[in-house]
N, C-alpha and C positions, 0 to 999 in steps of 0.2 A: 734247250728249247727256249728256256724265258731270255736268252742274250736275242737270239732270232726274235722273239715276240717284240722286246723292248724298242727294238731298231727298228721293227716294222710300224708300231705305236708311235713314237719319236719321229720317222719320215711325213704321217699321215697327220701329225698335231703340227708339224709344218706344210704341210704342200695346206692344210685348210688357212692357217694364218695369212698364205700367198694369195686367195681366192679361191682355189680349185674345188671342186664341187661334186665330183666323181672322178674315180680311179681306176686306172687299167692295171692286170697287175699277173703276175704270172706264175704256175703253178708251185714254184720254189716259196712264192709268200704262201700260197693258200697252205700248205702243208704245214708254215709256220703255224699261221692261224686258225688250223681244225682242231685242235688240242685243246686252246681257249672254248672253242664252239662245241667242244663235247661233256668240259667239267660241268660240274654241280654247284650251287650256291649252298653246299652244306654247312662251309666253312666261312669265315672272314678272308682266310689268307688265299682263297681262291679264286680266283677270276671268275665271274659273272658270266654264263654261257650265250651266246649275241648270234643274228642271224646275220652268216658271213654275206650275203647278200647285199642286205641293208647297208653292213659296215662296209662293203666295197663301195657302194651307192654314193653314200653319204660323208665319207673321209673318215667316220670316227671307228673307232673300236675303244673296248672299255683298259684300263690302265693294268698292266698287267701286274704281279707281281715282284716286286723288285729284290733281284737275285742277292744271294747274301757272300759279302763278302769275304774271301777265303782269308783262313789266320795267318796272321799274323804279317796281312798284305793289307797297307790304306789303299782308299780309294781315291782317285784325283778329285778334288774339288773342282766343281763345274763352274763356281761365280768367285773364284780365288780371290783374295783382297789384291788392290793391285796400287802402285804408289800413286802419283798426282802424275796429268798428264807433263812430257817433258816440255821444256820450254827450247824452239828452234829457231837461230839467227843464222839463216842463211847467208854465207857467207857472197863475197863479189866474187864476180867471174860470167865465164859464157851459160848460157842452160845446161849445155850439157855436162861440166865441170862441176854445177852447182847439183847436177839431180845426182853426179857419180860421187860427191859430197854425203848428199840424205843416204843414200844408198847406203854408204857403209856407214854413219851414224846408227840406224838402225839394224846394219850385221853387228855391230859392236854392242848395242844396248843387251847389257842383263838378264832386263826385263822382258824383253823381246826373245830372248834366247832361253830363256827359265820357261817360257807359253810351249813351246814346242817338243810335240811328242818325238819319240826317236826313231829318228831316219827322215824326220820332216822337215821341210827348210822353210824358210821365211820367203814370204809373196812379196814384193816392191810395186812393182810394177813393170810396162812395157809397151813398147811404141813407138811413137812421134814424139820430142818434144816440143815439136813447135803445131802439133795437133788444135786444132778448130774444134773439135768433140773430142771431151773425156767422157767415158765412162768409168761410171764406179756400179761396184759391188760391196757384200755387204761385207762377205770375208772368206778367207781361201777355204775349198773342201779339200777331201782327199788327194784327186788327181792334181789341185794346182802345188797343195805343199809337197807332192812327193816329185817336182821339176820345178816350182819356186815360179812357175808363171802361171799368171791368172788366169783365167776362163779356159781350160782345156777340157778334155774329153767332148762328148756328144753335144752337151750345153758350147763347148766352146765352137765347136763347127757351126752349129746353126748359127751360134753370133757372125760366125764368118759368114756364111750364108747371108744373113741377114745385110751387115755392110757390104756384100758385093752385090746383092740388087739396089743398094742405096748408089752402085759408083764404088764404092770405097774398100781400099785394105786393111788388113790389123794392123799394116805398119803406115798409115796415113792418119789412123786416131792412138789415143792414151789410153788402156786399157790400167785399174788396177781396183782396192777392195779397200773397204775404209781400215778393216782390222788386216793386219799385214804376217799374224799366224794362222792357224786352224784352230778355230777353238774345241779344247781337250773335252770328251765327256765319257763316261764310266761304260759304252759299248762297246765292245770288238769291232762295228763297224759302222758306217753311216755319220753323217753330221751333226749340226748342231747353229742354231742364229747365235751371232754375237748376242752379249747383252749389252746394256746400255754403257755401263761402267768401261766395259772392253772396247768398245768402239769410243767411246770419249779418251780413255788413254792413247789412243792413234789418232784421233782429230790431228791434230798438231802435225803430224807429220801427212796427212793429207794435204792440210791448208797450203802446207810447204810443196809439195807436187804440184798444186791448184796454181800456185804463186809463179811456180820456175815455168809452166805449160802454157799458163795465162789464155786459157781454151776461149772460146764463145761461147759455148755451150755444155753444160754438165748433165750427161743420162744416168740417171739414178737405176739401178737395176735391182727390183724386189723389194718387197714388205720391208724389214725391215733397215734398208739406209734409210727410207724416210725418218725415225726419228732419228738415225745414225747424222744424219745432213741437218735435219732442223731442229731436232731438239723431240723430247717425250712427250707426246698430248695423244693420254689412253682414248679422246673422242675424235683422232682422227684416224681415217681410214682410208685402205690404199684406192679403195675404190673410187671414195671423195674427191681422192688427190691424181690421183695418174692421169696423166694428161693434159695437168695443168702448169701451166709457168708459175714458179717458185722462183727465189734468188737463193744463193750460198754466195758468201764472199763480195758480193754484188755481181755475180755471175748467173744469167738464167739458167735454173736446171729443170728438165721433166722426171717424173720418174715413169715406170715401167713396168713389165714384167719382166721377170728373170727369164733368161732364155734355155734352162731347168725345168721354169713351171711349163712355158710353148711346148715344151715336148713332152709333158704328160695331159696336157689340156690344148688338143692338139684341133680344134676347132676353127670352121673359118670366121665363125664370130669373135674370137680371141686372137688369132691371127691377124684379123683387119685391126682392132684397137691396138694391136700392138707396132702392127706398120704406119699406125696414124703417127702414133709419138713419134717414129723416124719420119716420117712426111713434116711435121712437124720443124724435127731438129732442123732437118736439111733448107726448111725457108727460113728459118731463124737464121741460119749462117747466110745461107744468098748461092745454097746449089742448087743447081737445077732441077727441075723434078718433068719427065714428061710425061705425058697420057700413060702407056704402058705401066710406069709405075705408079701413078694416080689410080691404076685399076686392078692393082695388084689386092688378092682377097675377097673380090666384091662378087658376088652373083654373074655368071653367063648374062650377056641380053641374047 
């Protein structure tokens, strides 16, 4: 039960950090979560009993008890020490030579190959390289490292979704994640945000994509690539920021929502802010945009 608790606790202290504000959720969590909501506060080592109501409401539930681990088996460290980020000279040649260069630079890295649980492969990336919009993410989940491409499953269809009302294919833009493993953490299942440390050791080999792509326009996708793209500042927030022109690189980027959080904050007020940011991109580069999609989200007249 507490692996089930931890994973459902762990999703719900992310999808709040993303904005989300209420959750939909289906009988498989609640049965996780009636056990917490039945204990006692007799003890310390017990979980606090919470009206599952509320905690569906409001994204939180209380921390549950953290399972102990079996003898004479470590637990993977979540924030592992990790060396200095590499330093990358991309070599001359075409883009495409040069990105099949990064490409295996980092199948070959160590370090890169030490992050990865087993049976998982390393995210790169995929696309265009001569893409006008990259997008990034923060870092691969489950379904992108168990196929090593990014944005898959349900979150990756909407993104398709998403760029074919825009016009656009998956193979017309750059998709890929600033951290280029899954980062490892102590559940049976479910994710985890980079940290900062994690994502700065792969800076460099983004810059290097960013360089060989040479895009117009960079979509940040989720909470946290913002400080992943510009750096730590605990007083900013995604709310402040999304939808605002930023530089990386000296390249404009917006950021977003992740197309993960769209489909549980599945709202036409979220919905519309997040077609602005592609309304957006699309006149920053110089696509067309016509009434149809100018009215995509908005209220019936």
């Amino acid at each position: 039960m507490n692996d089930g608790l931890n994973a459902v606790y762990e999703e719900l202290k992310r999808l709040r950090l993303e904005g989300m504000d209420r959750v939909f959720i289906n009988d498989n969590t609640l049965e996780q979560l009636q056990p917490c909501a039945n204990q006692s506060t007799t003890t310390a080592s017990v979980a606090p009993a919470i009206d599952l109501q509320t905690a569906v409401n409001s994204g939180r539930v209380p921390s549950p008890p953290s399972p102990k681990a079996a003898p004479g088996k470590k637990s993977t460290p979540i924030d592992a020490p990790l060396p200095e980020p590499p330093i990358i000279e991309i070599p001359d040649g075409d883009a495409a030579l040069r990105m099949q260069w990064l490409k295996e630079q980092i199948e070959a890295s160590p370090v890169c190959q030490e992050q990865l649980r087993q049976n998982d492969k390393l995210v790169f990336g995929s696309g265009s390289i001569n893409a006008d919009i990259f997008y990034c993410g923060d870092a691969p989940g489950e379904e992108e490292a168990d196929n090593g491409i990014p944005f898959q499953g349900k979150a990756g269809e909407l993104l398709t979704k998403i760029l074919s009302a825009m016009g656009l294919k998956r193979e017309s833009v750059y998709m890929t994640n600033i951290l280029k493993w899954r980062p490892k953490h102590n559940k049976p299942y479910g994710n985890r945000p980079p940290t900062q440390k994690e994502m700065n050791y792969c800076l460099p080999y983004l810059k290097a994509q960013i360089e060989i792509v040479q895009p117009k326009v960079i979509i940040g996708l989720g909470n946290a690539t913002v400080p992943g793209l510009l750096g730590p500042a605990p007083e900013r927030t995604m709310s402040e920021i999304r939808g605002t022109w930023q530089s990386f690189m000296g390249t404009p980027v917006i950021f977003t929502f992740q197309p993960s959080y769209l489909l549980f904050n599945d709202t036409m007020k979220t919905k519309r802010m997040a077609w602005e940011d592609m309304l957006k991109a699309m006149e920053k580069i110089g696509l067309p945009i016509s009434e149809k999609q100018q009215a995509y989200f908005l209220p019936k007249q």
